[in-house]
N, C-alpha and C positions, 0 to 999 in steps of 0.2 A: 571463556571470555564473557563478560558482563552481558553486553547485548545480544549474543547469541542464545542467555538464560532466558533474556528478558523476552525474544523474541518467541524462542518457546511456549512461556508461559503464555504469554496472547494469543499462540496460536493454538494452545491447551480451551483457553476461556470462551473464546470464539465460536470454536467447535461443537462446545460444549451448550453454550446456548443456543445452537441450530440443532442439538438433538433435542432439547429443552421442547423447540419449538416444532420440531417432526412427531412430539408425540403431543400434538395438541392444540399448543399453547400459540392457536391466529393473534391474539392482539401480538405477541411477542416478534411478529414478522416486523409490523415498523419499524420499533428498536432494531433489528436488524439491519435491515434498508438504512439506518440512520449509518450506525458502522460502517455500512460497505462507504454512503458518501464521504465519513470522517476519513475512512483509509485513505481511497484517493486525493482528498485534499491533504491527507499528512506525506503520499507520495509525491506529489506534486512541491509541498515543501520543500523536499528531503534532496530532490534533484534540483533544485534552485539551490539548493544550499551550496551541493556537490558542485556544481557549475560554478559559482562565485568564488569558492574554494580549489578551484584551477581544475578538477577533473574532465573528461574531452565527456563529449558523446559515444565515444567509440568505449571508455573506460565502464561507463554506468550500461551500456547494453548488453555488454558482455558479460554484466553480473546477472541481467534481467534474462539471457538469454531471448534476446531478441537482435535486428539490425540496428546500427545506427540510425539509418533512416526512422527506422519505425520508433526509437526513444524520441528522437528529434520530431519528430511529427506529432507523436504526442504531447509531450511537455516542453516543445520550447519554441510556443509560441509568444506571442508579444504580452508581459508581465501587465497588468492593470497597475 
């Protein structure tokens, strides 16, 4: 499947820049930090999107491995 390539490879590149940066390379920490925030705001899309598109809370946790409570406490709080 497409996005399971794609998801791969991100997590190939990723990886890959954090050893980048375990052998050295301090300025390369922020770009990191920046990723980790871009993740979470593209998670946070991705379950607003799911949500809109009729998936429960109970549907997205279960992928997350987590509770329902705990996806809904995290992402679904009031939309700005």
């Amino acid at each position: 499947m497409e996005n399971d390539d794609y998801a791969s490879f991100t997590r190939r590149v990723i990886a890959a820049h954090g050893r980048r940066i375990a052998r050295g390379d301090i300025e390369g920490i922020t770009a990191l930090a920046e990723i980790a925030t871009s993740l979470d705001a593209a998670m946070g899309l991705a379950i607003r999107g799911l949500r809109a598109n009729g998936y429960s809370w109970n549907d997205i946790a279960s992928r997350l491995g987590i509770t329902r409570q705990a996806a809904q406490q995290r992402w679904g709080g009031n939309p700005s």
